[in-house]
C-alpha positions in Angstrom: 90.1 82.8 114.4 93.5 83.6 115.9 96.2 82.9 113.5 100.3 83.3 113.1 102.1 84.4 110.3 105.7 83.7 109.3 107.2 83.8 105.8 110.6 83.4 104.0 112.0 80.7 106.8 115.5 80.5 105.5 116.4 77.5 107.4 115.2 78.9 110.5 113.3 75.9 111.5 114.6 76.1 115.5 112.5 79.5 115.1 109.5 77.8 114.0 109.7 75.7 117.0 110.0 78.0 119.3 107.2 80.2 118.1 105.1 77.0 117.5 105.9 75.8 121.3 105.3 79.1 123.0 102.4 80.7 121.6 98.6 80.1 121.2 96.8 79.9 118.3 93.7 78.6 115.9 96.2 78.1 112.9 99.8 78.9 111.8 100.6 79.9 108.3 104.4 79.3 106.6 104.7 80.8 103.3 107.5 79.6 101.5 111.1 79.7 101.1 111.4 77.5 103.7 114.7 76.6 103.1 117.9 78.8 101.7 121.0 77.1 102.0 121.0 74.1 99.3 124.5 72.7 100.3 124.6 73.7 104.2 127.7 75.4 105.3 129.4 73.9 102.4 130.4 77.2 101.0 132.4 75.7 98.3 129.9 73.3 96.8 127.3 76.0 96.9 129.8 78.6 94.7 131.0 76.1 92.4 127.7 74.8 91.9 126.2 78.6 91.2 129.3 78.7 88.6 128.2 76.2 87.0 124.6 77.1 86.8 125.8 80.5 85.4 128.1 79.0 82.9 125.3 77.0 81.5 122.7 79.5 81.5 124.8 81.7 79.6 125.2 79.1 76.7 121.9 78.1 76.6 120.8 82.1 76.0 118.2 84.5 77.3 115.1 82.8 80.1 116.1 79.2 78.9 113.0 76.3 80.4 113.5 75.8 83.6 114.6 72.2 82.9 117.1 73.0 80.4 120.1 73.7 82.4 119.9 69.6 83.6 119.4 68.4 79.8 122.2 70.2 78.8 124.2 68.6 81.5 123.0 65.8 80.5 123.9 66.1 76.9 127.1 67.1 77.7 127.9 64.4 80.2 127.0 61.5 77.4 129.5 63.7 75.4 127.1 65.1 72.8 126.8 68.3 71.3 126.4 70.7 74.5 127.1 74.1 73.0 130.7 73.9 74.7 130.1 72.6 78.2 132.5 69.5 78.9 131.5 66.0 79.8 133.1 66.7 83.1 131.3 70.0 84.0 128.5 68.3 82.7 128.4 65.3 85.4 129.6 68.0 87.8 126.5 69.8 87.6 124.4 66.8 87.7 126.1 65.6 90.9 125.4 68.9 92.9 122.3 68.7 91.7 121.8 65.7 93.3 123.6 66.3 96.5 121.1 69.8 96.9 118.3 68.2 96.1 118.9 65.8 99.2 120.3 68.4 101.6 116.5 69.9 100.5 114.7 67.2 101.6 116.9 66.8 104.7 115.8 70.3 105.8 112.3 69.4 105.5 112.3 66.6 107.6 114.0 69.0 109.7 110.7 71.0 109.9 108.0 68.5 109.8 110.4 67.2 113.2 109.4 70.7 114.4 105.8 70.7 113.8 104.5 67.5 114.2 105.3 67.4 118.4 103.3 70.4 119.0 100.4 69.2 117.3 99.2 72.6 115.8 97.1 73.2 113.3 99.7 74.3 110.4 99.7 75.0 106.7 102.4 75.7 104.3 103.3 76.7 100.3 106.6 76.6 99.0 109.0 79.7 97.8 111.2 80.1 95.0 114.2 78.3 97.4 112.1 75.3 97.5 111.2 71.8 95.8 107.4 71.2 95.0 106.4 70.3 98.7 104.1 67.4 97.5 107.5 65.4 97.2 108.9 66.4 100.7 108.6 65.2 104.8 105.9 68.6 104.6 103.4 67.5 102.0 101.0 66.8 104.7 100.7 70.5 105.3 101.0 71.8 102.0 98.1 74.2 100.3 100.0 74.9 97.1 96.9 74.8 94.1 94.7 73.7 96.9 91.7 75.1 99.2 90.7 74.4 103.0 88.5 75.6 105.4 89.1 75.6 109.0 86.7 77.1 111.2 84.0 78.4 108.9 87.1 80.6 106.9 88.4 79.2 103.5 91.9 79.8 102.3 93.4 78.8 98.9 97.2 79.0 98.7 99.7 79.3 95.6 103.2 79.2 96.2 106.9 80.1 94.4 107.7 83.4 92.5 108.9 84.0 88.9 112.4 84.8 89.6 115.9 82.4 88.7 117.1 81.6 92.1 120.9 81.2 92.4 122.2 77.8 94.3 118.5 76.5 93.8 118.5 73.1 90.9 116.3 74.8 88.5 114.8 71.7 87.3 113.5 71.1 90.8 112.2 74.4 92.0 109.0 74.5 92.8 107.3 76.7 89.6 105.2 80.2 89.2 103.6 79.3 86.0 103.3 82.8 84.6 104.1 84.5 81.6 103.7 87.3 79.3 102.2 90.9 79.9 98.6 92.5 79.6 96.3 90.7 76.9 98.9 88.0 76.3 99.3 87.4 80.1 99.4 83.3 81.0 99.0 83.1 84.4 98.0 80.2 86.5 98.3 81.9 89.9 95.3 84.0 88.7 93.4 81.3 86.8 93.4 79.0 90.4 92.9 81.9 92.6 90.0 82.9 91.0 88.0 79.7 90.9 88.8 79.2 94.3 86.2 81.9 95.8 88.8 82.0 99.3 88.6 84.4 101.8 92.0 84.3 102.2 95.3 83.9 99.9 98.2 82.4 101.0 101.1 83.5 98.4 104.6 83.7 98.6 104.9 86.1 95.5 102.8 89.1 96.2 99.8 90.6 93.7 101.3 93.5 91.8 101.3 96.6 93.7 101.0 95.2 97.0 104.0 94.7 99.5 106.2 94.2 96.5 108.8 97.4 95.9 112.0 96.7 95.7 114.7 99.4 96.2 116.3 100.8 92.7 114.0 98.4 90.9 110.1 99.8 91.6 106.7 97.1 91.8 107.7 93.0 90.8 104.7 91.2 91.7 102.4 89.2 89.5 100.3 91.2 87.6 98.1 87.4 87.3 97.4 87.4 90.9 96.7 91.2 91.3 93.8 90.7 88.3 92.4 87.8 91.3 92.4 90.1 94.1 90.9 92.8 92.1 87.9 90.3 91.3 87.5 88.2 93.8 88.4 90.8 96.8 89.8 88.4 99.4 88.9 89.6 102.8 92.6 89.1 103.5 96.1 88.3 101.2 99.0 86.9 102.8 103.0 87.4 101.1 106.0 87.5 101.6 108.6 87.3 98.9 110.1 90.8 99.3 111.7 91.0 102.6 111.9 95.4 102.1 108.4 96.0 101.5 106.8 94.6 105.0 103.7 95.8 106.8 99.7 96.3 106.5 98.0 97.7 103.9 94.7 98.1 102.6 92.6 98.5 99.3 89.6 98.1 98.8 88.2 95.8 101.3 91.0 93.3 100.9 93.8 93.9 103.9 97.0 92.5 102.9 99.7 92.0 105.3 103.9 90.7 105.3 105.6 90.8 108.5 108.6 90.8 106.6 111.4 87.6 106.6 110.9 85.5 109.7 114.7 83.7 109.0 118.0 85.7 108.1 119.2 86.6 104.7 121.6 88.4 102.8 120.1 91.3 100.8 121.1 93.9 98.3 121.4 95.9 101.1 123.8 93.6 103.6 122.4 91.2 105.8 119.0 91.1 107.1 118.4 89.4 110.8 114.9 88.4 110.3 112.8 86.9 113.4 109.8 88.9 112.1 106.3 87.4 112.3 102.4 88.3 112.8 99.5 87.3 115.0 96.8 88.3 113.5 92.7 87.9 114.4 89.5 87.1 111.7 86.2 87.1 113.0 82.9 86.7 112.0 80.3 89.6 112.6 76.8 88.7 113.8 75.9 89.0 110.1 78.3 86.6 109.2 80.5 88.6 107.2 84.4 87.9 108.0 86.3 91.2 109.2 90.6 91.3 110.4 90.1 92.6 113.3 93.7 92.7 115.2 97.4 92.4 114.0 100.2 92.6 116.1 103.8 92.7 114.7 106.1 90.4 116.6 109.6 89.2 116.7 111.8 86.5 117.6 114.9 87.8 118.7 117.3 86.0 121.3 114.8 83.5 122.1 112.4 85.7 123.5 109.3 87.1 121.2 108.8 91.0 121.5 105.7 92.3 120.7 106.3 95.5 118.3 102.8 96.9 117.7 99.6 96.2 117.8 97.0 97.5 114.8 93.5 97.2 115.8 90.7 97.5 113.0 87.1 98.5 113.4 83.7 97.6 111.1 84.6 100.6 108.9 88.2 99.7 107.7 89.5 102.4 110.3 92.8 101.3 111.9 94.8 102.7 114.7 98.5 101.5 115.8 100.1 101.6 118.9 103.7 100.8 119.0 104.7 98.8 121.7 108.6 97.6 121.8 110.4 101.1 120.6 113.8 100.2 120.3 112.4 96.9 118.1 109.7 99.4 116.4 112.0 102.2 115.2 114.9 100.9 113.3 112.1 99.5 111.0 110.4 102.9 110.5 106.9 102.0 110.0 104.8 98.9 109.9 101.0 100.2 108.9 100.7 101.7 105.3 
């Protein structure tokens, strides 16, 4: 099975088309944060709205439900007790809500407009940018808690990361559903992924430990989903989440791979351009066991797709890389891990 693999989209659904229009392939895989910009190129909205959003989280104190910040509004618009937040930033905050949430759903009809005319084969699971995609113009495509099988190869997705996003309606993000540490740890990411049985996992958060350093801060993936990879060894795991820590790696027998963001964002670090996707091939051996075979690093850049390197993996886990576009290949340093 040939399949192509973008994540973190940021809005950069004219990219999806264009990869979707001019390439070739069994399946393509979109895993979350589809959308980034809540209020468009309303700059002001967006700022006052994260003010706001501050403002409230502060008074309600530390990692308040993610629907609190809208009952508090709430409260505080029907002029009750509301821990100091006025009536009118109170029916402030429930009016940008409102406006983001429909700017959301705007942007996803924006994509399903991009995939539906090609006709390819296309599966998706939300970020921690977006709304549950059950309730969008995309559920069609949605594997979030689910698992399908196309072409003899099963994949279970689970979508969103436990992070506060910024400019996002709380209330209506799409949710990670884990919590606590070690013996106490609740965690449904690891709970659905393990009764799933999937060759592969489609996650937007990545398993602890795998693709997921960030600079200054060391490992923040989910320790729930790295206990499901460590007992059901996927043949494959599929991230994205942390734009830094791109590329392929293996352990075990479970390869997992993030091509890094495919739409632009700013970062810690200033502002990352993005275009960066995978092609990537799974095949059957004549004992029926599924093996990655090939996985080439690609990027959109210009309109025109480069091809950075290709990896090529044999029956034994040994991989070799040959780099293909330098001047694309080298700024990013390395690619297989």
């Amino acid at each position: 099975m040939h399949i192509i693999y973008l994540t973190d989209i940021h809005d950069n659904f004219s990219g999806v088309s264009t990869v979707l229009n001019n390439t070739q392939a069994d399946l393509y895989v979109l895993s979350g944060d589809l959308t980034y910009h809540a209020f468009g190129s309303d700059d002001n909205a967006l700022f006052r709205f994260i003010e706001l959003q501050e403002k409230i989280r502060l008074l309600l104190g530390e990692k308040p439900e993610p629907t609190a910040t809208l009952d508090l509004a709430k409260t505080a618009e029907r002029g009750g007790d509301a821990l100091g937040l006025s009536s009118a930033e109170g029916g402030e905050y429930i009016e940008l809500a409102e406006r983001a949430k429909a700017e959301l759903l705007r942007k996803y009809q924006t994509l399903q407009k991009a995939i539906l005319p090609t006709g390819k084969r296309c599966i998706t699971i939300p970020g921690n940018y977006d709304l549950p995609l059950s309730e969008t113009a995309v559920a069609a495509f949605d594997i979030h808690q689910k698992r399908v099988t196309f072409d003899g190869i099963t994949f279970a997705g689970y979508g969103s990361a436990p992070i506060f996003t910024p400019g996002i309606p709380e209330e209506l993000a799409a949710r990670f559903e884990e919590s606590g540490a070690g013996s106490s740890l609740k965690s449904r990411p690891r709970d659905f992924m393990t009764e799933q049985k999937s060759d592969v996992f489609v996650l937007h958060n990545p398993a602890y430990g795998t693709l997921d350093k960030l600079a200054r801060r060391g490992h923040c993936g989910s320790q729930g989903l790295r206990s499901a990879v460590e007992e059901m060894s996927p043949r494959l795991v599929l991230s994205g989440h942390v734009h830094e820590h791109y590329g392929l790696m293996k352990m075990g027998q479970t390869w997992f791979l993030n091509p890094s963001c495919f739409g632009s964002v700013e970062g810690i670090d200033g502002r990352q351009p993005g275009g960066y996707f995978a092609s990537l091939v799974l095949q059957h051996s004549d004992d029926n066991v599924l093996y990655l075979r090939e996985v080439v690093w690609k990027r959109l850049h210009g309109g025109k797709i480069d091809d950075l390197c290709q990896i090529k993996i044999d029956k034994k886990f040994r991989a070799s890389e040959q780099v293909i576009t330098t001047s694309e290949f080298e700024p990013m340093e390395r690619f297989l891990l």
